[in-house]
C-alpha positions, 0 to 999 in steps of 0.5 A: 500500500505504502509502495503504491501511495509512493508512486501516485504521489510521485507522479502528481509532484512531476513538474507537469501535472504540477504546472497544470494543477496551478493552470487549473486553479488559476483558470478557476479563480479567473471564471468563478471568484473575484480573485482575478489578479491571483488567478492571473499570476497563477496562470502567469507562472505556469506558462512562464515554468512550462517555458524555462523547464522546457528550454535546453540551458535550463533543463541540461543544468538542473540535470547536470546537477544529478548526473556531473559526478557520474559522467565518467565512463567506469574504465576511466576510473577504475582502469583494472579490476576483478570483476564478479558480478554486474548489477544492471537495476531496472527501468522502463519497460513492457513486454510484447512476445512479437517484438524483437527483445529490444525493442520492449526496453524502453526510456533509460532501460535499453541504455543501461543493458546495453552498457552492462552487456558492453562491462560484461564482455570486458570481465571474463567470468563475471556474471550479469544480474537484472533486476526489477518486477514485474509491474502489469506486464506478462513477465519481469523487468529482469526477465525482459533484460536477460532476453536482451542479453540472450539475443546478443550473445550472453550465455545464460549460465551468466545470467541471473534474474532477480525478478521480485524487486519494485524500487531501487530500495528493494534491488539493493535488499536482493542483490545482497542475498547474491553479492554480499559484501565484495565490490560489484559494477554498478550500472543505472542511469548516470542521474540515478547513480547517486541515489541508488548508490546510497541505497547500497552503500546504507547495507554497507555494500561496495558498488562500484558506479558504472553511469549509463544513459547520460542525458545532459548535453554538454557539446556546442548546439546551434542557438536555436535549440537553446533558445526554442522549448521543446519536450525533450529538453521538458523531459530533462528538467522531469527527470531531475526533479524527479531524482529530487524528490526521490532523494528527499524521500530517501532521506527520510528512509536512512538517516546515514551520520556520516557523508557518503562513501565513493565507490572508488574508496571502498573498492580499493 
């Protein structure tokens, strides 16, 4: 019940639904009340949000603010190391038997399979574990991921599903069952990276960050993709608010005393 109350809530506080509630509320006051200039402002400041959140400057900042510290490919960091396992932690996703398997991963998923694959092939013996459950699809986010990986040519004595995990929280519970305390890859969206690394650092596990799925861009544009909003760029501003609110809900759920622990310390 909690978990579902988390997620409903969760989407009303997006940006989007938030941006249209205020819209909503000002076009009230503007029809039935006399409260003319506050529905005005209201509806003022929705459009002039929608505006800047959907403008590339804007939007790549406030998701640099996530994803900076993990921008870094994992080989960049730790150019030698023995590797057992690679958690790739789930996302979007559905399940249509007719599609190629790919084609089911969907958003920030096929990004961080593919990426994990790439670190698989890189460690001989390793092993790759997915998680994430099933949601109201047929089968499981894990499952969906293995089949990817099956396609692409990882055996599936390598393969290890996890496929009961909902959130991150509940990934970090699991992946200890198998990994226990030794240093591990771990591969999610470089915006997630920080949240879901504490997750495992509060059970005192040794993730070793491996970022994937890097959004903000960071190269020259011409002027008129900076200036001129667009969805893509709105999608960019969700997914840091988005991150912070998980993290304010994180904050809640572990009270941790001391700052948070790098990878790269506590892999050796």
């Amino acid at each position: 019940m909690l978990y579902i109350l988390k997620k409903y809530l969760g989407a009303l506080l997006m940006p989007l639904p938030l941006i249209i509630l205020i819209s909503f509320i000002g076009l009230l006051l503007l029809w039935f009340t006399h409260w003319q200039k506050s529905g005005k402002c209201l509806i003022s400041f929705s459009w002039l949000a929608l505006l800047l959140l959907g403008i590339q400057p804007i939007a790549d900042k406030l998701l640099l603010s996530t994803e900076g510290p993990f921008n870094k490919r994992y080989e960049l960091l730790h150019p030698k190391q023995t590797i057992q396992y690679i958690v790739v932690l789930g996302g979007g996703f559905t399940y249509n038997p007719d599609w190629p398997p790919s084609a089911n991963l969907i958003n920030n998923s096929l990004a961080r399979v593919t990426e994990g694959i790439r670190l698989y092939l890189q460690h001989s013996g390793a092993k790759l574990i997915f998680t994430g459950g099933r949601g109201n699809n047929m089968i499981s986010n894990a499952e969906v991921a293995a089949k990817v990986a099956l396609s692409l040519g990882v055996p599936d004595k390598d393969l290890i599903t996890l496929t009961e995990p909902r959130d991150t929280e509940e990934e970090a519970v699991e992946v200890e069952k198998i990994v226990g305390k030794q240093p591990f890859l771990l591969v999610t969206s470089a915006n997630h990276m920080a949240r879901a690394e504490r997750f495992f650092l509060a059970r005192n596990m040794h993730p070793i960050t491996a970022p994937a799925n890097q959004l903000a861009i960071t190269s020259p544009l011409q002027p008129w993709e900076r200036i001129f909003p667009s969805a893509y760029y709105f999608s960019h501003s969700e997914r840091a608010w988005y991150e912070f609110i998980g993290s304010q809900w994180q904050a809640i759920k572990i009270n941790k005393t001391q700052p948070l622990i790098h990878s790269s310390k506590v892999a050796g």
